[in-house]
Legacy VTK file of the C-alpha trace (Angstrom):
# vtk DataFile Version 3.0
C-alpha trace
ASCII
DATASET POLYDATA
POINTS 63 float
118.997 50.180 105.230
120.381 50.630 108.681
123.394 48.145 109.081
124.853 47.670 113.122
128.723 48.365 112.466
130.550 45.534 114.536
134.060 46.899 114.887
137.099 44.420 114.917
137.795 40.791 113.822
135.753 37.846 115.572
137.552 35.005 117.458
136.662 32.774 114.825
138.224 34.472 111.954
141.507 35.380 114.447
142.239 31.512 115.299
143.046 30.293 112.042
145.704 28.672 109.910
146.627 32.060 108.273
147.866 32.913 112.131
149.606 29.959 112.431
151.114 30.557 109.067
151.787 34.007 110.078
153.556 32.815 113.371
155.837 30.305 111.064
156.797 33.221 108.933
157.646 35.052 112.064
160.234 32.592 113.820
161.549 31.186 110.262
162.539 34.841 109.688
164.592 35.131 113.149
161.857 37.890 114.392
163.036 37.813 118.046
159.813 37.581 120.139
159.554 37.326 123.934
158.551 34.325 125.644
155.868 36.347 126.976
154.240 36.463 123.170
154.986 33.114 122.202
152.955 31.721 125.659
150.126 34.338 124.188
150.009 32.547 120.990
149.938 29.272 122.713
147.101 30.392 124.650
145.474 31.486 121.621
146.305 28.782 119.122
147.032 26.101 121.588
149.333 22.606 120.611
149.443 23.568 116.584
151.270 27.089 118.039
153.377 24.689 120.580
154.208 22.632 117.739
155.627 25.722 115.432
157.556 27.432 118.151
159.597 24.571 119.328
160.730 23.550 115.811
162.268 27.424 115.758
162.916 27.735 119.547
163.221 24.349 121.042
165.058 26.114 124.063
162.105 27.793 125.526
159.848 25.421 127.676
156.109 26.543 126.885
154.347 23.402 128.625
LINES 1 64
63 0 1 2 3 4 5 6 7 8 9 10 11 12 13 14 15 16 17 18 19 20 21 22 23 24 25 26 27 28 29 30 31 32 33 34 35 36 37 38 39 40 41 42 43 44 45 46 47 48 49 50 51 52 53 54 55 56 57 58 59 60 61 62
């Protein structure tokens, strides 16, 4: 039985809701995180990540 190893995580298992909920956690718990990252999860998780980061940083303008 010769299995092909396929190292890391697919894109479908990485956007989820348990990375949204993971962002939450992040900003509820004051983890300071650049506006550089924050645009990256917006890329990533689009309007849902948009949604989270301006209830916990409604300063930062990530149109």
């Amino acid at each position: 039985m010769n299995q092909t190893r396929n190292p890391g995580v697919s894109r479908d298992e990485r956007i989820s809701d348990e990375g949204l909920v993971r962002l939450e956690k992040h900003l509820k718990n004051g983890t300071n995180m650049s506006k550089m990252v924050l645009e990256q999860w917006v890329k990533r998780y689009g309007d849902s990540a948009r949604t989270i980061i301006r209830k916990y940083r409604p300063e930062l303008d990530l149109s």
